[in-house]
C-alpha positions as CSV (number, residue, x, y, z in Angstrom):
1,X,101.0,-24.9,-78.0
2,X,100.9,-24.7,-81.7
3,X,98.3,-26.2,-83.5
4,X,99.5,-27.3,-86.8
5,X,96.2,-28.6,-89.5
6,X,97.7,-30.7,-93.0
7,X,96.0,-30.9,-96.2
8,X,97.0,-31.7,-99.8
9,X,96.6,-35.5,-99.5
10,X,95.1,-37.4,-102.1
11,X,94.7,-40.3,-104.5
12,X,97.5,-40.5,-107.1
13,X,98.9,-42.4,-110.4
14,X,102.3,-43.5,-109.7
15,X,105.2,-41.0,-111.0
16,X,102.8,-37.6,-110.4
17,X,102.9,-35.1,-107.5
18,X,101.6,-33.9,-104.8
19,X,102.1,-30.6,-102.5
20,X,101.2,-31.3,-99.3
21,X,100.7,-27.9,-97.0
22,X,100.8,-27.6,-92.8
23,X,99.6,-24.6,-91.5
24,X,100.5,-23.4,-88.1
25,X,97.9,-21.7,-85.6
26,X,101.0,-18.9,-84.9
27,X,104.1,-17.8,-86.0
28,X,105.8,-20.7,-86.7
29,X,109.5,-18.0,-85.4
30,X,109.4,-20.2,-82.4
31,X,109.9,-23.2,-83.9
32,X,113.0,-25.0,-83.8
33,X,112.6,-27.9,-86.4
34,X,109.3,-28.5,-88.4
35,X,108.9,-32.4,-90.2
36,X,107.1,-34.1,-91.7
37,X,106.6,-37.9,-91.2
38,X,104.4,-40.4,-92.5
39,X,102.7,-44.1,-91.3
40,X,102.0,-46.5,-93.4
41,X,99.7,-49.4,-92.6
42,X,101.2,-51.7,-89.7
43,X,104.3,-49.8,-89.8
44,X,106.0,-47.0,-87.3
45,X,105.8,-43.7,-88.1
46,X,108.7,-42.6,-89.4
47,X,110.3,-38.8,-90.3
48,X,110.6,-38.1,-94.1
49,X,111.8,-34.8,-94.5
50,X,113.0,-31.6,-91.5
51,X,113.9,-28.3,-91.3
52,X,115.0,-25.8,-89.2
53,X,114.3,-22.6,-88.7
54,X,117.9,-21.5,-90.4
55,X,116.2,-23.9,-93.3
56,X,118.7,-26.4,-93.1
57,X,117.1,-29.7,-94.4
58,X,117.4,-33.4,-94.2
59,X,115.6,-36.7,-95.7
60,X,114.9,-40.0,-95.3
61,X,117.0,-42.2,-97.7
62,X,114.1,-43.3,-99.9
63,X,112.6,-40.2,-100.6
64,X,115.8,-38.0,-101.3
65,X,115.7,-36.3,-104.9
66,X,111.7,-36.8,-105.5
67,X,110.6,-34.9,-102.5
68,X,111.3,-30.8,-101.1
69,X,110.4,-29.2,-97.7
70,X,110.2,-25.8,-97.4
71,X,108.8,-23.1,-95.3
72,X,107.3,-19.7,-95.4
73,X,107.7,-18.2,-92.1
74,X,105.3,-15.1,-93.1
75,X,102.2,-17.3,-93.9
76,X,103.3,-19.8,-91.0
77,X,103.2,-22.8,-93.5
78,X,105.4,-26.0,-94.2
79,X,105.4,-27.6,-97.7
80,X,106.2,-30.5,-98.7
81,X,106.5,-31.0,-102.7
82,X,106.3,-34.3,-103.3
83,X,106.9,-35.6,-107.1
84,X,107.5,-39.2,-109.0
85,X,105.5,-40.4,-106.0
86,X,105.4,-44.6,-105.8
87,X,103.1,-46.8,-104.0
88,X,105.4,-47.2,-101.1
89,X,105.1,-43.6,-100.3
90,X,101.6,-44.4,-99.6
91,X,100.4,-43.3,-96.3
92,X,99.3,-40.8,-93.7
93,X,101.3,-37.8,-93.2
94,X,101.7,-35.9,-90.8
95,X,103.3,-32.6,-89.8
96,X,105.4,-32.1,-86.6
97,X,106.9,-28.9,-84.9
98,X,108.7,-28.7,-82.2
99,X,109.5,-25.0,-80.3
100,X,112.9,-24.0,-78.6
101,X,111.8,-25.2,-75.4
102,X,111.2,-28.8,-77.1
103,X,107.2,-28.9,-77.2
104,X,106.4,-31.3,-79.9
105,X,102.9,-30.4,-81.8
106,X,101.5,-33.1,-84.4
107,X,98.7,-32.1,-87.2
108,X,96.1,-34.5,-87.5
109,X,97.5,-35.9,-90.4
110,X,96.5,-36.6,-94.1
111,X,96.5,-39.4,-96.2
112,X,98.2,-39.7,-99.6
113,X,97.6,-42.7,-101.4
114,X,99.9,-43.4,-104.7
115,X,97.8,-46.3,-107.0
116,X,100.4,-48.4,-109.6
C-alpha cells in the first residue's frame, strides 16, 4: 500500500494562497484517482478536488475557480494550488489515492487555517 505524507498547510489572511503538496511512497502509475479532501471541525470529511491518472479533474462546488489539482507522475506528487482562500476553507486536508484494484491510502493530513 502506498503511503502518501501532506504538507503545505498553514495559517493564512483571507484572499492569499496556499500549495498544498502529497507525496507518494511509490510511483503514483498505479493509481487510479488521487483527491484531496478536507474536515472541518464537527463536520464530515468531504472530497474537494480529484484526478485521475488520464488527469481528468473534478471539484466540489465551493471551491471551483479558486483552487487547481494537479500531478507530476515523475516525482510521485499531487498539488493542490489553492488561491483567494476564505475562512470556510479552513480545515484539515488530507490526501487520498486509491490503486486500480480499489485500495484506498489516506496521508495523515495537514491543517490549513484561513484567519478574516
Amino acid at each position: 500500500q502506498v503511503q502518501l505524507v501532506e504538507s503545505g498547510g498553514g495559517l493564512v489572511q483571507a484572499g492569499g494562497s496556499l500549495r498544498l503538496s502529497c507525496a507518494a511512497s511509490r510511483t503514483i502509475f498505479s493509481l487510479d484517482f488521487m483527491g484531496w479532501y478536507r474536515q472541518a471541525s464537527g463536520n464530515k470529511r468531504e472530497l474537494v478536488a480529484g484526478i485521475t491518472s488520464v488527469g481528468r479533474t473534478n471539484y466540489a462546488d465551493s471551491v471551483k475557480g479558486r483552487f487547481t489539482i494537479s500531478r507530476d507522475n515523475a516525482k510521485n506528487t499531487v498539488y493542490l494550488q489553492m488561491n483567494s482562500l476564505k475562512p470556510e476553507d479552513t480545515a484539515v486536508y488530507y490526501c487520498n489515492g486509491v490503486n486500480t484494484r480499489g485500495t484506498t491510502s489516506w496521508g495523515q493530513g495537514t491543517q490549513v487555517t484561513v484567519s478574516s
